[in-house]
C-alpha positions in Angstrom: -2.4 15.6 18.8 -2.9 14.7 14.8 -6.3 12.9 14.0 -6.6 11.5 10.7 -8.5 8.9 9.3 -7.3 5.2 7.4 -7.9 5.6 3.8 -9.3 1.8 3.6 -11.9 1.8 6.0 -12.5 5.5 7.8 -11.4 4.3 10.9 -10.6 7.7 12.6 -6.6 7.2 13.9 -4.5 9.8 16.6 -1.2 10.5 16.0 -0.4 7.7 12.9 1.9 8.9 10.6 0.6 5.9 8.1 -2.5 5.9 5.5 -3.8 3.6 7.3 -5.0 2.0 10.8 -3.1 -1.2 12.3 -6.4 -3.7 11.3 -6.0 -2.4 7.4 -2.3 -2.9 7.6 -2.6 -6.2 8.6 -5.2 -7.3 6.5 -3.1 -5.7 3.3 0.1 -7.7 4.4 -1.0 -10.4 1.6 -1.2 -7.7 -0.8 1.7 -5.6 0.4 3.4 -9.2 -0.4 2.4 -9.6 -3.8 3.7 -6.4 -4.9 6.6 -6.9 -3.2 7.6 -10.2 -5.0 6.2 -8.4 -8.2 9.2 -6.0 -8.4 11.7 -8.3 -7.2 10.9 -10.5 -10.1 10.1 -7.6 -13.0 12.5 -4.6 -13.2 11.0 -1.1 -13.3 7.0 -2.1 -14.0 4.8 0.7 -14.5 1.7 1.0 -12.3 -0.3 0.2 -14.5 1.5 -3.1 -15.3 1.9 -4.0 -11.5 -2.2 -3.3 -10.8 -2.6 -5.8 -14.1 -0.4 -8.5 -13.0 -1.1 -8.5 -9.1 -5.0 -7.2 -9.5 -4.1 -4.9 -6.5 -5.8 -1.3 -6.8 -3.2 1.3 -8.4 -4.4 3.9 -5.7 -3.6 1.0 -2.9 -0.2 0.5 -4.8 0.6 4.1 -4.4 -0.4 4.6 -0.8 2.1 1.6 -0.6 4.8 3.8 -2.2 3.9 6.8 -0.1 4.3 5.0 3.0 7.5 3.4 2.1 6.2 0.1 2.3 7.1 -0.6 -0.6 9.9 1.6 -3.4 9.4 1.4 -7.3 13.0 1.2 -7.8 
């Protein structure tokens, strides 16, 4: 049995295969969206440009990426 713990708040998780726990994923939904819409609209932003324009944290943006939530291209 894997233990980890959610990168947003600590919460200690068993056997998720995700950065974080099911409260944190719910409560980034809004900001999951706003990237989301960000790259439909913008083709191939950097990082850098996508943290600037949504104010989303660049490390949240690439736990996003990681997870698959979300793909830069």
């Amino acid at each position: 049995m894997g233990i980890t713990n959610c990168t947003k708040c600590g919460q200690v998780m068993f056997n998720r295969q995700s950065f974080f726990c099911m409260i944190c994923t719910d409560e980034l939904k809004d900001d999951i969206e706003k990237v989301k819409t960000y790259l439909r609209n913008h083709s191939k932003p950097t990082l850098l440009e996508v943290h600037k324009m949504t104010g989303i944290p660049i490390k949240t943006i690439q736990e996003f990426i990681k997870e698959g939530i979300i793909s830069r291209y």
